[in-house]
C-alpha positions as CSV (number, residue, x, y, z in Angstrom):
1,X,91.8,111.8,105.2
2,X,91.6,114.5,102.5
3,X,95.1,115.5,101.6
4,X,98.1,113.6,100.8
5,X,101.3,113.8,102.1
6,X,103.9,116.1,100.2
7,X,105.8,112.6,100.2
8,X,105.0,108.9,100.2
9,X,106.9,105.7,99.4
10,X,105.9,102.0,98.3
11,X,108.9,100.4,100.2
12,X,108.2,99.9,103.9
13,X,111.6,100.3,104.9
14,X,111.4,104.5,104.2
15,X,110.6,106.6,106.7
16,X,108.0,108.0,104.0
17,X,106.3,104.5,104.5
18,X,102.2,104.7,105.5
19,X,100.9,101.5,104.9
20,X,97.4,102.3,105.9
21,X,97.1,105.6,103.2
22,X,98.6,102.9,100.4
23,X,95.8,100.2,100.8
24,X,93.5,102.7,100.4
25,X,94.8,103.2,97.0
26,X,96.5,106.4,95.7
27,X,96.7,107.3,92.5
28,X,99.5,109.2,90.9
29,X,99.3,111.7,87.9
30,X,102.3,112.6,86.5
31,X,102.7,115.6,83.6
32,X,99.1,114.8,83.0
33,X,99.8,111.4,82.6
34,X,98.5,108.5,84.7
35,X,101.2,106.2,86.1
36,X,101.1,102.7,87.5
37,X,104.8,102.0,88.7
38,X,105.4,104.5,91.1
39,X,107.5,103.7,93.6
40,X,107.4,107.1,95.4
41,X,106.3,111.0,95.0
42,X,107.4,114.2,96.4
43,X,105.3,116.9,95.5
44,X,106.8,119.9,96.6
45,X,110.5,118.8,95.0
46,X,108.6,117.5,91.5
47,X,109.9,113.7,91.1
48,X,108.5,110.2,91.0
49,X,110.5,107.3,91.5
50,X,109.5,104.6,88.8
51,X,110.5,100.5,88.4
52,X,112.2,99.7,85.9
53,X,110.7,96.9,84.5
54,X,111.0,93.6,86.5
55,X,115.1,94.7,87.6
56,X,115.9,94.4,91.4
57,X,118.4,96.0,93.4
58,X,121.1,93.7,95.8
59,X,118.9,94.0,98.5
60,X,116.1,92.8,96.1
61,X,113.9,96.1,95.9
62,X,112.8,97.4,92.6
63,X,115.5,99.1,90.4
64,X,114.1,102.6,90.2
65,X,114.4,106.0,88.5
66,X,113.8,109.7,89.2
67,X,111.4,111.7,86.9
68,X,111.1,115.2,87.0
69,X,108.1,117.2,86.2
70,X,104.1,117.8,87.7
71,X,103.0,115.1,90.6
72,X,99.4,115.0,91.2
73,X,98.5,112.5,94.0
74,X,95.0,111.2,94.6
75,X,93.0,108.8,96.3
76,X,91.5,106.0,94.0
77,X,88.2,105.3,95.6
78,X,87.3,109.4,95.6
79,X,87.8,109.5,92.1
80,X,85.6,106.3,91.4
81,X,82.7,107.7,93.5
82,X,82.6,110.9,91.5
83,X,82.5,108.9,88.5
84,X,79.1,107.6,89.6
């Protein structure tokens, strides 16, 4: 699988959910910046959702926040090989 979806979501309750794309291991760029607590992209709208620190929600999901700005998605083993 070459391309991402335009939207994809750590919490397997979304309907943006695909657990087999996630253990692969996607990697998300944001504003040229590499981030580790993303929740969930969108590329086409330009948002991440990141935790917020070690906060849950009443249903006991991470407490998140919307960021606005350049999402790059990619798949972590692809870059590793090119490294190589």
């Amino acid at each position: 699988m070459d391309e991402l979806p335009d939207r994809l979501a750590a919490n397997p309750r979304s309907p943006f959910h695909n657990k087999a794309l996630l253990d692969q291991g996607i990697g998300i760029k944001f504003n040229g910046a590499e981030k580790t607590n993303v929740e969930e992209y969108c590329v086409s709208e330009g948002w991440i959702r990141v935790a917020v620190g070690k906060t849950l929600d009443r249903q006991g999901n991470p407490l998140t926040i919307k960021l606005n700005g350049k999402v790059e998605p990619y798949l972590r083993h692809a870059d590793n090989s090119e490294a190589e």
